[in-house]
N, C-alpha and C positions, 0 to 999 in steps of 0.2 A: 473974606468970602461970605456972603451972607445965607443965613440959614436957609433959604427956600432952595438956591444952586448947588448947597451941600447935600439936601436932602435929595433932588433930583440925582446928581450922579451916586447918592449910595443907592437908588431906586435902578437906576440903569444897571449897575457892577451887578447888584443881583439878579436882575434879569438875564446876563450875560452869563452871571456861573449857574444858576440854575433851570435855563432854556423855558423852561411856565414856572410863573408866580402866581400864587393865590392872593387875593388882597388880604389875608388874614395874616400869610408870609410876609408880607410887606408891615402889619403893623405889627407884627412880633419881633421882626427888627430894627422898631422905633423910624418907622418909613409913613407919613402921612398920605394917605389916599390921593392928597392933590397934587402929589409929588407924578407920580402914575400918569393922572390924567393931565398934566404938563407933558409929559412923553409920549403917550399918545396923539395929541393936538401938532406936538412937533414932527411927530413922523417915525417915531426911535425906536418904540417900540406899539404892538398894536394889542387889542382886547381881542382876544379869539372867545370868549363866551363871558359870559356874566359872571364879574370879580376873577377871569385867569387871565396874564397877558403872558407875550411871549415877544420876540426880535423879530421885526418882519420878515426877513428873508434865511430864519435858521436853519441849518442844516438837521432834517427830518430821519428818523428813520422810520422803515415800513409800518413800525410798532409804535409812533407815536401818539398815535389816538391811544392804546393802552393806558401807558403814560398818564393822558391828559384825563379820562375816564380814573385813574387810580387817585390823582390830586383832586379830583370834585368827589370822588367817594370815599375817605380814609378808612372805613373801615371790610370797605368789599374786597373782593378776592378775584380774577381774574379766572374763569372756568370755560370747559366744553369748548364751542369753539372756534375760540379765541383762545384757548389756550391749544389749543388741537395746532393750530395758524403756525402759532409762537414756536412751539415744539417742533415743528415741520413734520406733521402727522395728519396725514389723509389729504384729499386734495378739497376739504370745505376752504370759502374764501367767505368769509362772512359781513357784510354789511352793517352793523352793529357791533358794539362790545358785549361780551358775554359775562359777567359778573354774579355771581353770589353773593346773599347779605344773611344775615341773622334773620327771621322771618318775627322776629320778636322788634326788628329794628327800624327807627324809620323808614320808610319808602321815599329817598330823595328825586325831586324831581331836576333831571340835566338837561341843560336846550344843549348841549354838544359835548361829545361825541356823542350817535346816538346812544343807550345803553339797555340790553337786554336783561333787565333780573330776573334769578331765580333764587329759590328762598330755599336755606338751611337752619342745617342748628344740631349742637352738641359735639359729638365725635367726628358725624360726617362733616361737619360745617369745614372743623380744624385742622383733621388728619391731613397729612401730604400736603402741606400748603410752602411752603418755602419763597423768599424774595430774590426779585433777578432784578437787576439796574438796567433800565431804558431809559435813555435820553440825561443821563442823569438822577435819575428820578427811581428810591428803589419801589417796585411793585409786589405784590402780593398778589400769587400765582399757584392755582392747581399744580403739583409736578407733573411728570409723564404717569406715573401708574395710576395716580387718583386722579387723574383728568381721562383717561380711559374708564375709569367705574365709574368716574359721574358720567359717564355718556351714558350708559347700561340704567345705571339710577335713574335718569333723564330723558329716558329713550321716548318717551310723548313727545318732548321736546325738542328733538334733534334726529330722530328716527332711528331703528334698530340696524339700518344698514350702517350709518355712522358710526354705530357702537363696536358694529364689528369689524371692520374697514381699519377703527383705530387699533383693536385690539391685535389684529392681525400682522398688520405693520410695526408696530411697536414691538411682538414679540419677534417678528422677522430680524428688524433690522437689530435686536436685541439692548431696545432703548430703557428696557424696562424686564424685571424676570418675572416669571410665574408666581413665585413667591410672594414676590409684594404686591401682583397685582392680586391673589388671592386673601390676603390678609387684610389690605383696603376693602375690597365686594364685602367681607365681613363685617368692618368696621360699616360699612355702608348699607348693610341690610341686602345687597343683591347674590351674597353667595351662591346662594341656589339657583338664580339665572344664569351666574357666569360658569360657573363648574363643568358643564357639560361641552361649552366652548372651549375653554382652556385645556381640558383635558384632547380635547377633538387636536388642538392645536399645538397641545407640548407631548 
């Protein structure tokens, strides 16, 4: 079998276990760029943005643009609301990904998915961030309680009705407690904006 047919079907099997390939993923695993674009030209698989491919007709879920936003920006974090979405909190349906970066850190530019930055840093940037698996793929994701204080934090951005819409529901359906969402506002500088709500509310 000659190296250019080996290298395409190892370029495909990865495309297959991991639903979007970065071209950088592909040359980390000893995978030649023209491997890709033999795949593409055939049909097998297609270029959804510049350097990501994926399987023309994969099985998506609602959260995949997450996903594909989380592979073009490895170091952003998934916030507000798009994370509001993800969490099934409030009824925002957002047109864009919502993302956070280190405001110290590049500003990358994506032609897809579109993506909305907003900028951190230090405690607020880190606290409550944990990874959840879409599509394959793990993401890096505000939780429920610190995606509820960055709305408050964020509230030019997202408006105060949002903030409290989440806050509401959240503690309703008890996705989140008082306690942690009081300790995050802390960690986040809005103590004293959320205090008088939560208190209203527990």
């Amino acid at each position: 079998m000659s190296t250019s047919i080996t290298q395409t079907k190892r370029a495909l099997n990865l495309v297959h276990k991991r639903t979007l390939v970065r071209l950088c993923d592909a040359r980390e695993s000893g995978i030649h760029p023209e491997a890709l674009r033999r795949l593409v030209n055939s049909g097998k698989i297609i270029r959804v943005s510049r350097g990501v491919y994926s399987l023309p007709n994969r099985d998506q879920s609602q959260h995949t643009d997450l996903a594909h936003a989380a592979t073009r920006v490895r170091h952003g974090v998934i916030c507000l609301l798009s994370a509001l979405q993800y969490h099934d909190i409030g009824t925002q349906l957002p047109h864009e990904v919502w993302m956070m970066i280190d405001r110290r850190a590049h500003h990358p530019r994506v032609d897809h998915p579109p993506i909305r930055f907003v900028l951190g840093s230090g405690r607020a940037l880190a606290a409550g961030v944990s990874r959840v698996e879409i599509d394959g793929h793990q993401v890096r994701m505000t939780n429920i309680a610190k995606t509820v204080v960055d709305c408050f934090r964020y509230r030019r951005h997202v408006g105060l009705d949002v903030a409290l819409e989440a806050l509401r529901e959240a503690l309703r359906e008890r996705k989140c407690t008082p306690a942690e969402l009081s300790r995050l506002s802390v960690v986040c500088r809005v103590g004293a904006l959320m205090r008088p709500y939560l208190e209203a509310l527990t």
